[in-house]
N, C-alpha and C positions, 0 to 999 in steps of 0.2 A: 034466550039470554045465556052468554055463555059463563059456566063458573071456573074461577080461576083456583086451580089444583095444587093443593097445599105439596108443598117441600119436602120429604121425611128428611130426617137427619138423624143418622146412627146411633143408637144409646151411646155406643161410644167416647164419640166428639161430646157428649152432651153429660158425660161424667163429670165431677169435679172431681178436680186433685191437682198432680204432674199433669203437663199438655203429652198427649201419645207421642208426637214425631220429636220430641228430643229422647227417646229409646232406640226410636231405627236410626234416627239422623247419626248420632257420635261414630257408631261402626262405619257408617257410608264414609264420613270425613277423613278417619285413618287409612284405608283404604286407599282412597283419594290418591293422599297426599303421599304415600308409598309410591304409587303409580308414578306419579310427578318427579318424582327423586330419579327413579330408575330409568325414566324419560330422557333428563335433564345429563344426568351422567351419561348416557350415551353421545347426545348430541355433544355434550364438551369431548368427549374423547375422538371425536369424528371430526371437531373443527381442529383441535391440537394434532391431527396427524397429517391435514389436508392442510397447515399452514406449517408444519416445521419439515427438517432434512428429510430428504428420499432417502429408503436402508442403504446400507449398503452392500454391494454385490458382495454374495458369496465368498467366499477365500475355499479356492480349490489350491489344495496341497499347501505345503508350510514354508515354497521358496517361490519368489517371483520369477518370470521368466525371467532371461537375462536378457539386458540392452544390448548393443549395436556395439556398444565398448564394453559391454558384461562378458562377451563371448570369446571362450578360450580358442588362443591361437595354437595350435599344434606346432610341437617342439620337433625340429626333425631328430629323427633316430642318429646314436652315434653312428660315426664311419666308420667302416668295417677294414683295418687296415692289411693292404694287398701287399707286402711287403714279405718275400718271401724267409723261411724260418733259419735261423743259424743252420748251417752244416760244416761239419767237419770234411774239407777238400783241399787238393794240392794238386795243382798241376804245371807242368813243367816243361820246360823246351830249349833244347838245346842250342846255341849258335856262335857262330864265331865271334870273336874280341875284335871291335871296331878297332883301328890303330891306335888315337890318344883315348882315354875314359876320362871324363872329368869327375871322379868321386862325390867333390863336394856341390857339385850341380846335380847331380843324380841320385843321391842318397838323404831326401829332403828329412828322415828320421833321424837315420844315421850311418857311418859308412866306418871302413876301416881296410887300412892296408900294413899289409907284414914283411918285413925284413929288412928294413930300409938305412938304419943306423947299426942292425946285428940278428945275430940268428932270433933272440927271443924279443927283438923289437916289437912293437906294435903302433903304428899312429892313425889316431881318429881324427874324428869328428868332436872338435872339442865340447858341443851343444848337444851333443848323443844321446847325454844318458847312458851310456853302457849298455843301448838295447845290443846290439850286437855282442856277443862274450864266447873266447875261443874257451874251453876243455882245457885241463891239465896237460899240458904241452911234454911230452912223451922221447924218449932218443930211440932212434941217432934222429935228429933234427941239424939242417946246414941251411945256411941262407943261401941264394942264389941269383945271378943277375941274365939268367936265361929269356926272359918272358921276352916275348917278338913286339908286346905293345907297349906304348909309356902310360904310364897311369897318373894326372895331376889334381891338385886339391888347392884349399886356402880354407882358414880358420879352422886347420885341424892342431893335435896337439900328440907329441909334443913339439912334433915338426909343423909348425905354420901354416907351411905352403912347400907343394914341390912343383917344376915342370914337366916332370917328363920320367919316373921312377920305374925301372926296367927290371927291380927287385921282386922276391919274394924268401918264401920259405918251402925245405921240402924234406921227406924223409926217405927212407930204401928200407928194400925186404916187404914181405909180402906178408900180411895183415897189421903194419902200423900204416900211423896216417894222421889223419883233425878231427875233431869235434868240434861243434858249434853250435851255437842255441840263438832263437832271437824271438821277440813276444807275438804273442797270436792271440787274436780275438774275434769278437764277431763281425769285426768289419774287414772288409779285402784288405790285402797287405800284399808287396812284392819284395821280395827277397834277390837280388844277384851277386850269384857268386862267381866269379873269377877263379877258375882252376885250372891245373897243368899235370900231363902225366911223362914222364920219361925214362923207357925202356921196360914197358910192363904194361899191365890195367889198371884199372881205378873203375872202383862200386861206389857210385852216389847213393846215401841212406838219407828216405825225408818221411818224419812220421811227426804227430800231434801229438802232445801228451794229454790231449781231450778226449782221445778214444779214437776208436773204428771211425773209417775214411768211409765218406758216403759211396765211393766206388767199391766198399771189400775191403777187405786188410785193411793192415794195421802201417803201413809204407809202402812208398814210391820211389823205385830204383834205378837208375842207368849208370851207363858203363861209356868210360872212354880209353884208347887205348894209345900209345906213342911209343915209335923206336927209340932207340936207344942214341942216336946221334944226337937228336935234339930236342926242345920241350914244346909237345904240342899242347895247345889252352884250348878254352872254349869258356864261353859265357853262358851260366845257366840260368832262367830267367824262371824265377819260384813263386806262382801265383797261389793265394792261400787263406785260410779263414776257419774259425774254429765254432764250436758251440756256445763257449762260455773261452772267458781267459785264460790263458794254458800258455806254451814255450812249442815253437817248431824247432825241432831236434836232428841238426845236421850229421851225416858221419860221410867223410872221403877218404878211405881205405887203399892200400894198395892191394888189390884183389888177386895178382899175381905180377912178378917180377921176372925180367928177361936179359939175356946175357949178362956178360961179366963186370960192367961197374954199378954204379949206386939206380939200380930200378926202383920207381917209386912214384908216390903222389906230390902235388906239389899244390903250397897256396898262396894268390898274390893280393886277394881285395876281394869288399863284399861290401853292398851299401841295399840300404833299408830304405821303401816309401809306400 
């Protein structure tokens, strides 16, 4: 017969008072519920990053590339101007007096012819300006109606117009003569003068009052010479240009005189363009 085995049970459990498992249980519960917190804030921080904005991308440097229309277009460089530099130059050439000169068609500045009404006449170019301007006018000075060519104008002053004027002016003895001036600058300029020599030489003097001539020196000289019977001319054709503004400075000299009446230089006309 089989006996059925008694139970023990702990003095423990079988104490009266407080029940034991409310001393372990309260620590277990805090515990717990710590656990749970720290659980739960994770999970919400993992759903609020997996349901809002993706970051956003880095920012490398502090300027965005630039667009299609952000992108400077390159300005060309100034021009480099080929335009050769002021010089001081005169050059010159000799040739003979076409028959008629028309002054006022040739002297688009200004022009001027002498003797025409008297030895100290002068008649221009009434729109001139006085570029052209003769020197303090010197004796013995005579006018003369030698010259081989006629020389005509319109719109000068105080004479108008002429046809056909055969005049000029002239001096004797050897080293009188003209002077003359007319404006210079850094742009080309032409000068012609109309002169006559009779019974003697004549020294053409052409110098800038800007300085030294890109050739050397300080003037540009020739010489024409005529007998004594009659008055030979020529036409000198005076190309020119300075550094800055300045005065091209004429002299016609009688460089030497020959036989026994009035040797000397002689001037009829000069026009400016």
């Amino acid at each position: 017969m089989l006996r059925r085995r008694r139970i023990e049970v702990p003095d423990v459990l079988l104490k009266p008072g407080r029940p034991w498992w409310r001393e372990h249980l309260g620590p277990a519960v805090v515990i717990l519920v710590g656990v749970l917190v720290v659980v739960l804030v994770g999970v919400a921080a993992l759903v609020s990053r997996s349901s809002g904005h993706p970051d956003a991308a880095p920012v490398v440097g502090s300027v965005a590339d630039p667009t299609v229309e952000q992108v400077p277009i390159p300005l060309p460089s100034p021009s480099i101007s080929t335009s050769p530099a002021p010089i001081n130059a005169i050059t010159i050439e000799q040739g003979k007096v076409p028959d008629t000169v028309d002054l006022s068609d040739e002297g688009t500045i200004d022009w001027v012819h002498w003797g025409e009404d008297g030895t100290y006449s002068l008649e221009r170019d009434a729109k001139g300006g006085f570029a052209i301007l003769e020197g303090t006018p010197s004796a013995p000075r005579q006018r003369h109606t030698l010259s081989p060519e006629r020389f005509t104008w319109t719109g000068g002053t105080p004479a108008a117009g002429n046809d056909g004027a055969t005049s000029g002016v002239r001096t004797c003895g050897a080293g009188n003569g003209f002077t003359l001036t007319a404006p210079a600058t850094t742009e080309p300029r032409k000068l012609r003068l109309y002169l006559g020599i009779s019974g003697g030489q004549g020294l053409l003097k052409l110098k800038l009052t800007t300085g030294e001539l890109v050739t050397g020196g300080q003037a540009v000289t020739d010489r024409l010479t005529g007998p004594d019977s009659s008055m030979t001319t020529a036409r000198y054709s005076i190309s020119y240009r300075a550094t800055r503004p300045g005065k091209i400075s004429i002299e016609w000299i009688t460089e030497k005189a020959t036989g026994s009446g009035c040797g000397g230089v002689a001037l009829e006309a000069a026009s400016l363009s």
